[in-house]
Steps between C-alpha positions, in 0.01 A plus 500: 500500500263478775291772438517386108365195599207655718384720211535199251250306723277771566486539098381158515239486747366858314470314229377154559205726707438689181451160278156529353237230637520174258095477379550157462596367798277727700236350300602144539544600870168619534252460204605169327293264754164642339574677149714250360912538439418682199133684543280217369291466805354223769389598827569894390365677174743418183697814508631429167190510311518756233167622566558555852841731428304641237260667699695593858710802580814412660356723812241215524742235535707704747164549692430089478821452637512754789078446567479132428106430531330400824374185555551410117859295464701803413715640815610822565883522452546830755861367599653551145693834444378713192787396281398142554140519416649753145736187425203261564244714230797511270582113510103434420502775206805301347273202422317690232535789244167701565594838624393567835187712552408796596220609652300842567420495879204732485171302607269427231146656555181228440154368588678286806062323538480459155885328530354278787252372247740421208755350766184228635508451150803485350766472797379293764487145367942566511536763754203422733202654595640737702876520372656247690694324243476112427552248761830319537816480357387326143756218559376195602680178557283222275363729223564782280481824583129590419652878357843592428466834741273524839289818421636740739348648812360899377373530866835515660699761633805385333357529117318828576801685605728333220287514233365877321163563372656503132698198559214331571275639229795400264479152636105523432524644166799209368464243700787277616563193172558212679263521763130532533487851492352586175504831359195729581357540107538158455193504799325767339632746775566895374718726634287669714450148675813467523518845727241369732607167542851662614275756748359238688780322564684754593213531785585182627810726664234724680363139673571319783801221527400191231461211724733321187774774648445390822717282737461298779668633856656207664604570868804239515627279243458188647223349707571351862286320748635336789405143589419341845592191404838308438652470167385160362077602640555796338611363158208250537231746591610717197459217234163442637419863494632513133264231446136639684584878251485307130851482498702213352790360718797487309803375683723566825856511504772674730543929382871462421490155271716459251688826562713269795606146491238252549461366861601844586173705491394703784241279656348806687398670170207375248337615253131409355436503121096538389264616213164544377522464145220738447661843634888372365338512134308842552845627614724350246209656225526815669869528521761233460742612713308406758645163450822548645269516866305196428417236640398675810682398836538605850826418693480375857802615679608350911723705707577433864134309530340772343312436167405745214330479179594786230442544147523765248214760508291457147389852500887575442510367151273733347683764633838330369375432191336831433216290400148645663335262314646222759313722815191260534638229434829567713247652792345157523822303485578699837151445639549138406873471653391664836173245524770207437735590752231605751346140501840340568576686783150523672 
């Protein structure tokens, strides 16, 4: 009875390990947040738009996944087994009835300078001058969004390796309905063009790094400065310092309040809320998720008669966020942070 019992629950562990990967909740799990529950899009491209499954290979999606794209929203997904990312490309297939498709991987053969000129022409108003996509997310928090897909980066290391020469001449040749990518007769554009727009940017893969696939390094998450002064100077000096770098003082209040009883904050921890209106509304433009880190604020911690300011490192959210767009901006919030805390502990 024993031994039945063994192989009964060996049966069962063989065959809840052999259960096929559920697409949907891998999806909602990891794709939801930015494509939508069911592929229409927000932060990410709308996955469900029939032009869009219309004109990619399932290898392309499988690529997206695995590759993600630098610096452009999109993270890699290396951690998910091969099964997972099939069950993933097979939940996003079931929202529509095009057949996936296939396409030849042989390189195309064109006129890559003549390409460069029909791209300035053509391409770069959506994909930028030199291929690095549109800026943002397209979601903003008091207006529409200004197109219903961000025009995607070409110049990224992510797209070039996904994406084959004849999937993107078929993309050039149809365009996507839906979107601003209108087909190339309907621009006057032959086939020929066609050929050379694909050959030059397939070049871009033969170039350096895109800056817009670029991320910031950050050496530590958070930023620390310790402070010669006791705990109330300290908080004092800061607000002033806040003050004297065109920021706005926002408000003071003990770092655990309102997750303990009230009277029973930790007197020996602080934390400083501040903004300058001007950089939170480039941020939020650029990308909204931003928001969840704003307004800015630097905690002022006492232990033992020892004093410490700390606050997360900006240069950490573009990274996060995947979002090289945020690198100037998110280079200068550190810049900004480090002068704060300098001046209230000089």
């Amino acid at each position: 009875m024993i031994r039945l019992l063994s192989a009964l629950l060996l049966l069962l562990a063989s065959a809840v390990t052999l259960a096929a990967p559920d697409g949907a909740t891998l999806f909602a799990q990891n794709c939801a947040a930015c494509h939508g529950e069911k592929g229409s899009g927000g932060i990410g491209v709308p996955l469900a738009l029939p032009s869009f499954q219309a004109s990619v290979s399932d290898d392309y999606i499988r690529k997206t996944i695995r590759l993600g794209r630098p610096g452009r929203i999109m993270p890699a997904f290396q951690k998910l087994s091969d099964a997972e990312v099939d069950a993933l490309v097979k939940y996003v297939r079931s929202w529509n009835a095009a057949q996936a498709m296939h396409f030849d991987p042989a390189p195309i053969k064109g006129d890559p300078t003549h390409g460069k000129q029909l791209y300035a022409k053509y391409c770069a108003a959506c994909h930028g001058a030199n291929g690095e996509g549109g800026k943002g997310t397209g979601v903003t928090f008091s207006r529409p969004r200004d197109l219903p897909i961000m025009p995607p980066a070409l110049h990224n290391p992510g797209f070039l390796a996904a994406a084959s020469d004849s999937m993107i001449k078929y993309t050039l040749m149809h365009g996507r309905a839906g979107t601003p990518m209108i087909a190339a007769a309907k621009r006057g554009l032959q086939e020929r063009d066609v050929d050379d727009l694909v050959s030059f940017i397939r070049q871009f893969q033969q170039e350096p790094v895109s800056s817009s696939a670029t991320l910031l390094n950050t050496e530590s998450a958070i930023l620390t400065m310790d402070s010669p002064y006791d705990l109330a100077t300290t908080i004092e000096n800061l607000k002033r310092a806040v003050g004297n770098n065109n920021f706005i003082f926002i408000r003071e209040q003990n770092l655990d309040a309102g997750l303990v009883p009230e009277d029973s904050e930790d007197p020996h921890q602080h934390i400083i809320y501040f903004c300058n209106f001007s950089l939170l509304n480039q941020a939020l433009a650029n990308d909204p998720r931003v928001g969840l880190f704003l307004p800015c604020r630097i905690t002022v911690a006492e232990d033992h008669g020892k004093v410490k300011l700390m606050a997360v490192n900006p240069k950490r959210l573009s990274r996060m966020f995947n979002d090289s767009n945020l690198n100037d901006l998110c280079r200068q919030m550190t810049q900004q942070y480090l002068a704060i805390m300098e001046e209230a502990t000089l």
